[in-house]
C-alpha angles and dihedrals in degrees: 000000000000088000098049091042082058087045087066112030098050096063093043080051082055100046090047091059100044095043078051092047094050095061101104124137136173135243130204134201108229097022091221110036123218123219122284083352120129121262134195120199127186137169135251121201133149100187097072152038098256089186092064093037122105112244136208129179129186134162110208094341091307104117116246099184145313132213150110113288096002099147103167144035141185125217138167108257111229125257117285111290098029118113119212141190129215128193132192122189118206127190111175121206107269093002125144091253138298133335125207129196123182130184130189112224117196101176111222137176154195152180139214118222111195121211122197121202102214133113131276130165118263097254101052115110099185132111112267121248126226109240116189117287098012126131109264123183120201107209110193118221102202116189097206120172123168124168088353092312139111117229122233102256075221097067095049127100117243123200111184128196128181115201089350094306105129108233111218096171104066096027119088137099112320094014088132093169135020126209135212149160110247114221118276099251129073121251097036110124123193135202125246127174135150135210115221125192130171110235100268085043088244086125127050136171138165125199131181151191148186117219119200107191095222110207106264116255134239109202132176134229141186114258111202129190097230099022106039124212116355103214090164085094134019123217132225094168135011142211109205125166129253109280100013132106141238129210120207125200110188103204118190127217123204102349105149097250131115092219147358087261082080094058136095120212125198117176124202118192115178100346091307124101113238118199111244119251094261082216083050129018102164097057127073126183124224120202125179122204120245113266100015136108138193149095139287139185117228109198130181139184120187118186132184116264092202103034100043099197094050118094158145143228133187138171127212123190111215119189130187118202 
C-alpha cells in the first residue's frame, strides 16, 4: 500500500513542475510594434528564478543573445507588411529540460488626422484649430499589409477611447473616424487613441493624441476699393495721411459658427461705440479729417450668437500724420 500511494503521488508531483515551468509568456514594448521601429521584448514567469535561468533569443532564427538571466532584448522590427518570429529559450536552474516561447510580430501602423468645425474665411488654406467646445472628428489613417497587400481601412476594427473611456458606441468594424465636443475652456486637452485590428487580429496598431482648444482670433485687414481685401498681411496698427480714409475688414478664425450671420459685431473707435454697418457688420471705415494728425483705438468684440460664453476681441492702432 505505501509503495502503490508513491506510485501515484511522484509523477503528479512531476506533471505539476513541468505544467509550472511551462508558464512563460512574452512582453512587448510597444505592444503593437510599428514598422522599422525598435522593440523590446522581455519575459514574465512566476514559476521560476529567471535570473538563474539560461537564456536564448533569437528573431526569425538569427540569434539575438544568450545568457543567464537575460530576460529581456531589443531588435529592429522589420518594414510594414513582414511577419516575424521571435523565439525566446528558456532552461531554468534545476529545471526538467528546455522551454521554448515564440511570438509572431507584424508590425502595423496608423495615424490620426483631427478636424475641427469652426469657421475660417474662404481663403484661408491653413489647417483649422480646435477652439474650446467645437465639434472635432479623429479619422484614423491605418497602414495595413498583409501578403503584399494593403488592407481596406473599411474592413478593420476600430476601438476609440476618449481620455482613456473606452467608446463602444462609435467603435466597431468599419468606425473609420470618431467625433466629439471639446470642453468649453481653453487649455484642456483631452486624449484620443484608437485600437486597430485586421479582421483575424494578425495585425494590430494604436495610435494617440492629444488635442488643446486654443481661444478663437479676431484679425484685421485692409479693405481696399480696387483691390479688394488684402489678407497677405494682417494689421495690428496702422499709419494713414491727413484727410484720407481707411477701410477695415475684421476677419474671424475658428469661432464655432457656420457663417458671419452668427456673429455679433460691436465696434469701438476712440472710446465710443459705434453701430455696425447691418449690410456689413465686420467692416468699419476710418476717415481722418484733412489737416489734422493724431492717434485712435479701434477696438472689436465678436460673440457667438449661438454659444453665449464664447467670444473675441481684437485692437487695432490707428495714426494719422
Amino acid at each position: 500500500m505505501i509503495l502503490a500511494t508513491l506510485m501515484i503521488l511522484i509523477p503528479s508531483a512531476q506533471a505539476q513542475v513541468f505544467e509550472a515551468v511551462t508558464s512563460v509568456s512574452l512582453a512587448l514594448t510597444p505592444k503593437f510594434p510599428e514598422p522599422n521601429s525598435e522593440v523590446r521584448a522581455r519575459i514574465i514567469t512566476y514559476s521560476f528564478d529567471l535570473d538563474r535561468a539560461s537564456v536564448e533569443w533569437s528573431l526569425n532564427g538569427r540569434r539575438l543573445g544568450a545568457g543567464v538571466g537575460l530576460k529581456e532584448v531589443s531588435f529592429t522590427s522589420g518594414p510594414a507588411g513582414s511577419a516575424g518570429v521571435l523565439k525566446v529559450r528558456v532552461s531554468p536552474q534545476g529545471g526538467p529540460g528546455v522551454v521554448e516561447k515564440t511570438l509572431e510580430i507584424r508590425p502595423a501602423a496608423a495615424d490620426l488626422l483631427v478636424e475641427a468645425d469652426n469657421f475660417v474665411p474662404y481663403w484661408y488654406r491653413g489647417g483649422k484649430v480646435v477652439s474650446p467646445a467645437s465639434r472635432v472628428k479623429v479619422v484614423a489613417i491605418p497602414h495595413f499589409i498583409f501578403e503584399g497587400a494593403r488592407l481596406d481601412p473599411k474592413s478593420l476594427v476600430y476601438e476609440w477611447r476618449l481620455d482613456g473611456e473606452r467608446q463602444g458606441e462609435k467603435s466597431g468594424r468599419g468606425r473609420q473616424s470618431f467625433s466629439f465636443k471639446m470642453p468649453r475652456a481653453a487649455g484642456e486637452p483631452v486624449t484620443v487613441s484608437a485600437k486597430i485590428s485586421s479582421p483575424q487580429g494578425t495585425l494590430n496598431a494604436e495610435a494617440r493624441t492629444a488635442i488643446e482648444a486654443q481661444n478663437p482670433q479676431i484679425l484685421f485687414y485692409e479693405k481696399k476699393s480696387l483691390l479688394g481685401l488684402v489678407s497677405s498681411e494682417a494689421m495690428t496698427a496702422k499709419v494713414i495721411t491727413p484727410g484720407s480714409s481707411l477701410e477695415v475688414e475684421a476677419v474671424p478664425f475658428f469661432m464655432n459658427a457656420s457663417s458671419l450671420k452668427d456673429l455679433n459685431f460691436r465696434w469701438n473707435f476712440d472710446g465710443a461705440e459705434v453701430a455696425p454697418d447691418p449690410a456689413e457688420p465686420n467692416v468699419f471705415l476710418v476717415k481722418s479729417n484733412s489737416g489734422s494728425s493724431g492717434s485712435a483705438a479701434l477696438n472689436l468684440a465678436v460673440s457667438n450668437l449661438k454659444s453665449v460664453l464664447e467670444e473675441a476681441r481684437a485692437s487695432l492702432h490707428i495714426y494719422a500724420q
